[in-house]
N, CA, C and O of each residue as an XYZ file, in Angstrom:
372
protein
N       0.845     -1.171      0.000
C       0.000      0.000      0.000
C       0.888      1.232      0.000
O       1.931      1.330      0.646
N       0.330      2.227     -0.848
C       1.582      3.373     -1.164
C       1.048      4.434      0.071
O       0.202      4.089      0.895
N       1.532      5.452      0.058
C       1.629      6.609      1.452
C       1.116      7.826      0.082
O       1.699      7.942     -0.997
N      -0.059      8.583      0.518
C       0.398     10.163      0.082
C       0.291     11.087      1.089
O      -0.115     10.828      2.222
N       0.714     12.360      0.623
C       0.851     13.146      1.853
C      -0.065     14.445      1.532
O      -0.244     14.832      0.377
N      -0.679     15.139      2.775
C      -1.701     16.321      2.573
C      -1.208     17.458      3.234
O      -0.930     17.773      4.391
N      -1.193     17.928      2.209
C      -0.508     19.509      2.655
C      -1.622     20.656      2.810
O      -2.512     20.958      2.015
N      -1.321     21.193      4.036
C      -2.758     22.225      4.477
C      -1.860     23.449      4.692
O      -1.030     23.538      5.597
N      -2.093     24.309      3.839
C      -1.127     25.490      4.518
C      -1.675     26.550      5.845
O      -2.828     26.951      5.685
N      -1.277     26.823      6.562
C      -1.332     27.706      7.631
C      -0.569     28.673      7.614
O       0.570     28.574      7.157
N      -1.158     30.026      8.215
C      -0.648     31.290      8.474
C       0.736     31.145      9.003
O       0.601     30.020      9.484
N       1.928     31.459      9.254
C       3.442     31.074      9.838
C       2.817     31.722     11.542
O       3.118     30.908     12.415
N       2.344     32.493     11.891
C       1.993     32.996     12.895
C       0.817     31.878     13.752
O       0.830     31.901     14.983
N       0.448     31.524     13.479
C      -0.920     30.391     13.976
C      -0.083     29.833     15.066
O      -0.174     30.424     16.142
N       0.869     28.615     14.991
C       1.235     27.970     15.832
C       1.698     29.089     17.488
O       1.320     28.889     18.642
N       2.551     30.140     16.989
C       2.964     31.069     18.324
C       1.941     31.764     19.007
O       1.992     32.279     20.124
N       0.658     31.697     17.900
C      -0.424     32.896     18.596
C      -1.355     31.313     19.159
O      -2.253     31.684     19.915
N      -1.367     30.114     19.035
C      -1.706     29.104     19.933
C      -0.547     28.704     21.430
O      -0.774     27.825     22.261
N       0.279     29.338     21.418
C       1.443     28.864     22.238
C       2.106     27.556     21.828
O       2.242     26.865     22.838
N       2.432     27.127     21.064
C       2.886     25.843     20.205
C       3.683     26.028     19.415
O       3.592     27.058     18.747
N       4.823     25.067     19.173
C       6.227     25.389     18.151
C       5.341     24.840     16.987
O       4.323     24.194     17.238
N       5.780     25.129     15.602
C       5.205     24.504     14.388
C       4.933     22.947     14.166
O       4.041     22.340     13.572
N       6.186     22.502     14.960
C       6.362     20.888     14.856
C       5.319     19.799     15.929
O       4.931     18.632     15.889
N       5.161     21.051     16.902
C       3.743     20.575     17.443
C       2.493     20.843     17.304
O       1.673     20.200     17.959
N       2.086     21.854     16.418
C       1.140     21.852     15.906
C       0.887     20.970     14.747
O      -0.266     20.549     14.654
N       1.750     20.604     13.834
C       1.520     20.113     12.821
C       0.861     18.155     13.672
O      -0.087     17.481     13.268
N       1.719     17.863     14.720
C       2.181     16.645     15.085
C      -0.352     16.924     16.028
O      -1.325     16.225     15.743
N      -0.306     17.752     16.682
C      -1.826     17.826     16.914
C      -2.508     18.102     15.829
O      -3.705     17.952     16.070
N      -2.242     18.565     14.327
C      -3.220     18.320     13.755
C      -3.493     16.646     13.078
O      -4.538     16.181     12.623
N      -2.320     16.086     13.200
C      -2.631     14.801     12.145
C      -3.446     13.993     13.444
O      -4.229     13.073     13.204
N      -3.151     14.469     14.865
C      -3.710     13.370     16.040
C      -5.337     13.358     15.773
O      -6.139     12.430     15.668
N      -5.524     15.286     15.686
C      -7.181     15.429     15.402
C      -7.708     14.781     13.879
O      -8.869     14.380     13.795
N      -7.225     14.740     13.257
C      -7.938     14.220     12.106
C      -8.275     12.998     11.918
O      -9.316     12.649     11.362
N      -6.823     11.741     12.679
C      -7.105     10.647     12.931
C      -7.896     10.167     13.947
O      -8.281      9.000     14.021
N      -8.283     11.513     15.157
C      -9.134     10.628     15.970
C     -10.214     11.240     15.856
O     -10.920     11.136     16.858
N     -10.852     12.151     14.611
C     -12.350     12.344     14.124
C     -12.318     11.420     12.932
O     -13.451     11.146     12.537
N     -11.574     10.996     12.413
C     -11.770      9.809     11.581
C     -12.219      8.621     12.617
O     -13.108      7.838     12.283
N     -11.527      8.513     13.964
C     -11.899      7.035     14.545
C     -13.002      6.984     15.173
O     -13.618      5.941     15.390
N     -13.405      8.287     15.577
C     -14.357      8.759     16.243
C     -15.681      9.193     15.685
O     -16.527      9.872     16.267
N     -15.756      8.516     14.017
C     -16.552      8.855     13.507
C     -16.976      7.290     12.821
O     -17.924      7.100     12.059
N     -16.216      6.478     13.204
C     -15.997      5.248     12.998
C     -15.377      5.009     11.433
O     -15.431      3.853     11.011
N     -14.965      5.741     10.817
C     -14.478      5.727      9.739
C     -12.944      4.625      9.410
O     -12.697      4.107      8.322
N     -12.097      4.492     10.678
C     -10.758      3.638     10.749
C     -10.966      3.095     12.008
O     -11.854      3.405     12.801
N     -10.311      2.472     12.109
C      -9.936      1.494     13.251
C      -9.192      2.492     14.269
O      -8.997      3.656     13.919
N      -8.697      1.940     15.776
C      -8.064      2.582     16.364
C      -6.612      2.052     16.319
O      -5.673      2.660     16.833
N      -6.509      0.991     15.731
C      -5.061      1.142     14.792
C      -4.692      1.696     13.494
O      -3.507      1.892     13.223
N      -5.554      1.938     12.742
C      -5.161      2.649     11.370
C      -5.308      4.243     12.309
O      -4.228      4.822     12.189
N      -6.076      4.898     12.982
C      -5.705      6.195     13.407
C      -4.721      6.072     14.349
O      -4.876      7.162     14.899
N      -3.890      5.590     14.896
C      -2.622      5.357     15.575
C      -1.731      5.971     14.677
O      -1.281      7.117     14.706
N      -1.441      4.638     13.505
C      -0.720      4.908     12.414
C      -0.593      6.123     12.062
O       0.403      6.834     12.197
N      -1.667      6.403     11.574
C      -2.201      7.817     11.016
C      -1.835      9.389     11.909
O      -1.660     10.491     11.389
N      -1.804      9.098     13.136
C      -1.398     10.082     13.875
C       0.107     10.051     14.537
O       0.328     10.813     15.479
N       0.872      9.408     14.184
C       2.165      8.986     14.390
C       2.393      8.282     15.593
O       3.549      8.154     15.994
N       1.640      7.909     16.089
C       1.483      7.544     17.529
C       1.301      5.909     17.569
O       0.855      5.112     16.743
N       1.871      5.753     18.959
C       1.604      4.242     19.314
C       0.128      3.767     19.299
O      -0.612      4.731     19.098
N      -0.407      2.839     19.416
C      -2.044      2.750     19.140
C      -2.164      2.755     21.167
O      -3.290      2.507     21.597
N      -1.715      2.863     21.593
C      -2.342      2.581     23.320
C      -2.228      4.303     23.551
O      -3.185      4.946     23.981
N      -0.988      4.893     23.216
C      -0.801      6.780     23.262
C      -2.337      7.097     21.982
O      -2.816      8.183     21.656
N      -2.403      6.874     21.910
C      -3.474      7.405     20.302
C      -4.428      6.924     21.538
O      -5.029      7.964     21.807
N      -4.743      6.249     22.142
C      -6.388      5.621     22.836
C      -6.144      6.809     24.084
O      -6.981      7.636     24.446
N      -4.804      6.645     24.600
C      -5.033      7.516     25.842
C      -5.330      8.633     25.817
O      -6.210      8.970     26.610
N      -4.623      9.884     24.736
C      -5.236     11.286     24.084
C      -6.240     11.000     23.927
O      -7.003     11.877     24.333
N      -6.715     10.186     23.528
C      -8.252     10.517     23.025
C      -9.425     11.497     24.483
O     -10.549     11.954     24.276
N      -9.051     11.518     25.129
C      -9.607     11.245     26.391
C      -9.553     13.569     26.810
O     -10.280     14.386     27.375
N      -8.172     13.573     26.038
C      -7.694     15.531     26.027
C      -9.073     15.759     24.749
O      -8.741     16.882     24.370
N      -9.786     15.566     24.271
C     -10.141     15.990     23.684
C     -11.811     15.144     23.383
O     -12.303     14.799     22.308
N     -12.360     15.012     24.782
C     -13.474     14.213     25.027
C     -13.956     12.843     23.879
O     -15.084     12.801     23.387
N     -12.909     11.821     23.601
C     -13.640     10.963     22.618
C     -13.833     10.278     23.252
O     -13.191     10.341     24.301
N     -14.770      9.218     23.106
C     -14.813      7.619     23.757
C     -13.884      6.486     23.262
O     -14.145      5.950     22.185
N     -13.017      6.167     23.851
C     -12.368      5.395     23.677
C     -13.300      3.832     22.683
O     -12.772      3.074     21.869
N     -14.425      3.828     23.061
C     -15.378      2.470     22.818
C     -16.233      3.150     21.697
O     -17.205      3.848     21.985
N     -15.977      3.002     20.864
C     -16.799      3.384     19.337
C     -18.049      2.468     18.657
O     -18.276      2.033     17.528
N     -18.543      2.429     19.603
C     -20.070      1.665     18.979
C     -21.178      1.967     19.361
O     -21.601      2.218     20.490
N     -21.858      1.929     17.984
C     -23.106      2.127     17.704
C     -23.807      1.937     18.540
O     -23.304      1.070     19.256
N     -25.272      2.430     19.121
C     -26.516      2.105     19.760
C     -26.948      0.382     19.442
O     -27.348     -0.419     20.287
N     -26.774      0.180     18.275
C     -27.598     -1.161     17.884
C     -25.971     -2.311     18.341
O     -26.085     -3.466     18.750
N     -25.152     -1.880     18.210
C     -23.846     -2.806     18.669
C     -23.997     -2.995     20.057
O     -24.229     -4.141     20.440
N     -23.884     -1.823     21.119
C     -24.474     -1.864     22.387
C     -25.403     -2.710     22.929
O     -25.256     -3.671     23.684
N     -26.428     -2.198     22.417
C     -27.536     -3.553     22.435
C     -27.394     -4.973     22.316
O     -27.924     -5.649     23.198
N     -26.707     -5.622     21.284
C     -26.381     -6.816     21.197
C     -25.514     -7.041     22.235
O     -25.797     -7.833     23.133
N     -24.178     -6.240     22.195
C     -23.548     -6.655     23.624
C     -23.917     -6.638     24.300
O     -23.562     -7.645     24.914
N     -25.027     -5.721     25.231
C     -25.811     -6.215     26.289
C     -26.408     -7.732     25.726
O     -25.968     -8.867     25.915
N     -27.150     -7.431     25.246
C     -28.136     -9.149     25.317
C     -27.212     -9.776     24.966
O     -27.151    -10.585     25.891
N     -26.188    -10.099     24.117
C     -24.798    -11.374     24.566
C     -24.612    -11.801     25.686
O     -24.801    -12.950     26.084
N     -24.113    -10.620     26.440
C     -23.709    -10.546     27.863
C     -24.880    -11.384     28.678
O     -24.728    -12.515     29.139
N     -26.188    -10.511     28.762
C     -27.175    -11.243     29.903
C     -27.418    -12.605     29.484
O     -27.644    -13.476     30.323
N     -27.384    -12.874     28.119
C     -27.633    -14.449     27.694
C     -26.072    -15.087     28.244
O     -26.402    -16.134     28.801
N     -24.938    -14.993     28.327
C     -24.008    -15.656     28.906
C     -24.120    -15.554     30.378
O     -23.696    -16.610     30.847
N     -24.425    -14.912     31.120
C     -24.434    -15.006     32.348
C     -25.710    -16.213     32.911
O     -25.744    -17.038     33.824
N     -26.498    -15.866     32.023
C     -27.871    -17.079     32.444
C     -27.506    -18.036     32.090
O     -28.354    -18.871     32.405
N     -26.392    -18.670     31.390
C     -26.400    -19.839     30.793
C     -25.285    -19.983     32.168
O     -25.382    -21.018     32.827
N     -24.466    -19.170     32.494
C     -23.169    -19.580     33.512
C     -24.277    -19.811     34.963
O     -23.705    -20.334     35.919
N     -25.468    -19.537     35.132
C     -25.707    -19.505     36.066
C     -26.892    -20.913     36.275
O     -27.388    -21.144     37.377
């Protein structure tokens, strides 16, 4: 699988008038894009790891600076995991 790269230009002033060197702003924008991509369920929380240069367990723990849920599922996924769940416990019991 090949790599391309997206170039967004910004004002040279943006990063100092956020309090941030360039190299950390650039390094928080690829984190936000990969974790409204994961957070939108669009990738996995290993392809937005990747994607944000980050380890996939550092990529889960940020998530948290910037209110995401770590657990990305649907209402109707929920549901089934509940009733999985209460149907395994009645059968253990």
């Amino acid at each position: 699988m090949g790599t391309r790269t997206l170039n967004i230009p910004y004002p040279d002033d943006l990063p100092k008038s956020l309090g941030t060197s360039p190299e950390k702003f650039e390094q928080e924008i690829r984190f936000l894009v990969a974790a409204k991509l994961y957070e939108m369920g669009h990738i996995s929380s290993g392809r937005a790891a990747e994607l944000s240069g980050l380890e996939r367990v550092s990529f889960l723990e940020n998530l948290n600076r910037y209110r995401i849920s770590v657990f990305n599922y649907s209402l109707e996924e929920l549901d089934r995991e509940i009733l999985e769940s209460k149907d395994r416990a009645e059968k253990a019991s």
